[in-house]
N, C-alpha and C positions, 0 to 999 in steps of 0.2 A: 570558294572551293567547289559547291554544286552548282551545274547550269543544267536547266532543264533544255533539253534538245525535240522533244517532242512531247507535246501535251493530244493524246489522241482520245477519242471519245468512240465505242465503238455499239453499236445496239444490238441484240441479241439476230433480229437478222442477216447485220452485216456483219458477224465474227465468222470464222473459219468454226465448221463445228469440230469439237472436240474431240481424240483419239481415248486410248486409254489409258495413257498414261496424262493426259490433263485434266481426264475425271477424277482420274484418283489425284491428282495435284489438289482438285476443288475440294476433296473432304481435308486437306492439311490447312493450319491455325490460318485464319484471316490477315493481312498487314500485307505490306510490303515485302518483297522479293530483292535481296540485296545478294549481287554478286562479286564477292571482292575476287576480284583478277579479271574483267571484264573483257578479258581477250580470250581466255581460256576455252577451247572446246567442247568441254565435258562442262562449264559453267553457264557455257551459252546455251549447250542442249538442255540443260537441266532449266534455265530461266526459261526458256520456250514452253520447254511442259508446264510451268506454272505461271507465265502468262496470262492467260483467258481473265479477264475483269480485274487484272491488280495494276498496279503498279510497280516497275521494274526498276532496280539502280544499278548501272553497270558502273564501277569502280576500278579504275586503272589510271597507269602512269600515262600521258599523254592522251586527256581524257576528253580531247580536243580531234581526235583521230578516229573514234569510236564510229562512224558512220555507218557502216558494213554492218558491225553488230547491231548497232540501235532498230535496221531495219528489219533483222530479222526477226525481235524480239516486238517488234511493232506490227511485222506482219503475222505474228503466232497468237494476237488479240491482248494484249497489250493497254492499258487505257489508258497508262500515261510510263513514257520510257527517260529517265534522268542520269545524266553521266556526273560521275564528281572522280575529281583528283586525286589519287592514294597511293600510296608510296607505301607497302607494307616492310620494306627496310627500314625507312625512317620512326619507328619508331614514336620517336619524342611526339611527331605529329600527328597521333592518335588518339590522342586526347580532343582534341580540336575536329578530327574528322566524325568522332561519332555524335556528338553533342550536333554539328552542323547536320548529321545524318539525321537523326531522330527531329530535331528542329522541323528537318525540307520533307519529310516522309511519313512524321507521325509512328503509327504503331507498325513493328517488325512482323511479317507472315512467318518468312525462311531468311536465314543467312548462311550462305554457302561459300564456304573460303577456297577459292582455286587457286591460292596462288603457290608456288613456290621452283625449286631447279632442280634437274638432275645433277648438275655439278659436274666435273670432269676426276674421276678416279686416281688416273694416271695421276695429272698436275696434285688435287690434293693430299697426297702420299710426301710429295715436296715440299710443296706452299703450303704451309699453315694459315695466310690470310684466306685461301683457296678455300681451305677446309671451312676456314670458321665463319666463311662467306655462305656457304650450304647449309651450313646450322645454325646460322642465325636466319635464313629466310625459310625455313625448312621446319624451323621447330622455335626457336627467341619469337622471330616474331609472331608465329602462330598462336602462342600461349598471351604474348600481348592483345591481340586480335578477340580471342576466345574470353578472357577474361572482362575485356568490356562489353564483350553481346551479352555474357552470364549475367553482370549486372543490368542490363537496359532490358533482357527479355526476364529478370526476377520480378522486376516493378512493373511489369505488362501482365505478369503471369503466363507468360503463353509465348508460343515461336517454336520453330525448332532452328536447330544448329548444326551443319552438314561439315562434317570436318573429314577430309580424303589421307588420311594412313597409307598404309600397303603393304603390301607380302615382303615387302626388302626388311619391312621393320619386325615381322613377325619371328624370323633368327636371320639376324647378322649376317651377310657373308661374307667371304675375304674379298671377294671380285666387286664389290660394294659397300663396304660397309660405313661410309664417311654418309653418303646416303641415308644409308640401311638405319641407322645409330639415328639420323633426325628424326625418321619416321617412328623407331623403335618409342623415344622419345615423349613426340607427338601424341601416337598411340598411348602410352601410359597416363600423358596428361588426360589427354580426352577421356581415358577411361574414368580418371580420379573425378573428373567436373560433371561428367554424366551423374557420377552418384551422386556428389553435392546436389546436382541440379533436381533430382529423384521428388517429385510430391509438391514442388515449385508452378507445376502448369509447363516449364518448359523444356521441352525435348532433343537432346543430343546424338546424331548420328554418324559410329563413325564407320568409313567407307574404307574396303580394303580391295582396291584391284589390284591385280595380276601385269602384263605386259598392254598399256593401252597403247592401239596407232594411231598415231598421230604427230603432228608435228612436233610437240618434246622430245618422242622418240625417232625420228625421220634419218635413216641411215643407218636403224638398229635391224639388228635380224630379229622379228617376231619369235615371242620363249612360248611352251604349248601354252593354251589353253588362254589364248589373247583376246582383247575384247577393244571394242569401238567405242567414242566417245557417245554414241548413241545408246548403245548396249550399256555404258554406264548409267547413263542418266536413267534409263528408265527403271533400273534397280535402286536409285538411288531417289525418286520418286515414289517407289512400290514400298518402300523400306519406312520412308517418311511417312504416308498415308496411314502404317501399320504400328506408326511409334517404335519401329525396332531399334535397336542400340549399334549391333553393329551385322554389316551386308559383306558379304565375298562377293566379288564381280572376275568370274564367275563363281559361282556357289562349289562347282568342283576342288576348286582351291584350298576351300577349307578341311575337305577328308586329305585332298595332296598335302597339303600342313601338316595334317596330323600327322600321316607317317615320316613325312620329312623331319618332325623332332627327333623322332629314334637312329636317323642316320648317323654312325660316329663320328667325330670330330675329324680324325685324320682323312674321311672322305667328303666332310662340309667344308672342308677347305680346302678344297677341289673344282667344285661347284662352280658354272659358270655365274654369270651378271644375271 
C-alpha cells in the first residue's frame, strides 16, 4: 500500500530558508506530515509549509501519478516524501491503511484531510445516489477518517488534526444545501471530537473557508470575499502553531456569518451558491 518515492536528505545549508509560514509550521507537534488527498491544492500548500525537516505522506487514489506533487514538497525541504494508496470512499480499507501508515511513518506531526466534492446540485435534487455520493465522501467518510487519527494521535499524545468545514455548513442554503448539510455535519462532528480530544496532548482544527479558486471551483464565478489555496494554507498554519480550534479564511466571514443569521428565512432562500 506505501511506496516510498523519495528518500531525500537535506542539510541546514542546502534547504530553502524558511518563510513565515514554515517557522511557524517548526513550532507545531513533531512527526509526520500526512496529507489525505494528495492532490489537493490547499493540501499541497499546506504540506510545503510544514515541510522543512519532516517527512511527508501524500495519500491519494492513483498514488502512482503523484510525481508533480512529490517534487514540490521535496523541493519546499522535505527529508523524506512517501506516496501510499487511499481511497477515502472505501471505507472498509481504513483500517488497513492507517496501521500500514503508522507502521511506514512512526509518529504523526499533522494530519490534514483534503479530501472531499462539491457534487452537482441540480443532478442531486434528482439522484439520491448523487446525493448520498456527497455525504458520504463529504462527511461518512470524514468521521471514518477522524476517528482513527483520534485514536492513533491519543496514544502518541500529541498531533494536531486539520479538518476543512466551511461557510456552506455554517446555515444551509437552498442553492446548496446537499453540500451545505455534509459540511454542516462535519462541522458538528469536529466540533464534538475537538472536546473529546481537550487535555489529550492532541489538537483539532477546524478550517472554515469561504469561496476558494481553484480547480474544484474552475467555471465558478468567485462569491465576495474569496481566498487562494495559498491564503488558505497560511491561516491554516498560523491557526495550527496557535492551537486554535477553529479559523475563517478569511477572518471577514465570521462578522458576515453573524449577521447573515439574522436574515429571515423567506430571504435565505433566495440566496445564491
Amino acid at each position: 500500500m506505501f511506496s516510498t518515492v523519495v528518500e531525500h536528505t537535506m542539510s541546514v545549508s542546502d534547504a530553502a530558508v524558511p518563510d513565515g509560514a514554515s517557522q511557524l509550521a517548526s513550532r507545531c507537534d513533531p512527526g509526520a506530515v500526512v496529507i489525505l488527498g494528495g492532490r489537493s491544492e490547499i493540501g499541497l500548500e499546506v504540506a510545503q509549509r510544514f515541510a522543512p525537516g519532516r517527512t511527508v505522506v501524500l495519500a491519494a487514489r492513483r498514488s502512482n501519478e503523484l510525481d508533480a506533487e512529490v517534487a514540490k514538497v521535496k523541493a519546499a525541504g522535505a527529508t523524506r516524501v512517501v506516496t501510499a494508496e487511499f481511497d477515502a470512499d472505501d471505507i472498509s480499507s481504513h483500517d488497513a491503511f492507517f496501521a500500514d501508515l503508522t507502521t511506514n511513518v512512526g509518529q504523526i506531526g499533522a494530519a490534514v484531510l483534503c479530501f472531499g466534492i462539491l457534487g452537482d446540485q441540480d443532478r442531486a435534487e434528482s439522484d439520491p445516489h448523487h446525493a448520498v455520493q456527497v455525504i458520504h465522501t463529504d462527511y461518512v467518510a470524514q468521521v471514518s477518517v477522524l476517528t482513527h487519527l483520534a485514536q492513533i494521535m491519543r496514544a502518541q499524545k500529541s498531533g494536531h488534526i486539520v479538518v476543512f468545514s466551511s461557510v456552506a455548513g455554517v446555515r444551509v442554503r437552498r442553492a446548496n444545501y446537499v453540500y451545505g448539510s455534509a459540511k454542516a455535519g462535519l462541522d458538528g462532528f469536529a466540533n464534538g471530537l475537538a472536546d473529546a480530544l481537550h487535555g489529550t496532548g492532541v489538537h483539532l482544527l477546524i478550517v472554515r473557508p469561504g469561496f476558494v479558486i481553484g480547480r474544484m471551483t474552475e467555471g465558478m464565478s468567485p462569491a465576495p470575499f474569496s481566498s487562494t489555496p495559498p491564503q488558505v494554507a497560511d491561516a491554516v498554519v498560523r491557526a495550527a502553531a496557535k492551537k486554535r480550534r477553529v479559523v475563517w479564511v478569511p477572518l471577514q466571514l465570521k462578522l458576515l456569518f453573524m449577521a447573515l443569521q439574522l436574515v429571515p428565512q423567506w430571504a435565505w432562500r433566495r440566496m445564491p451558491r
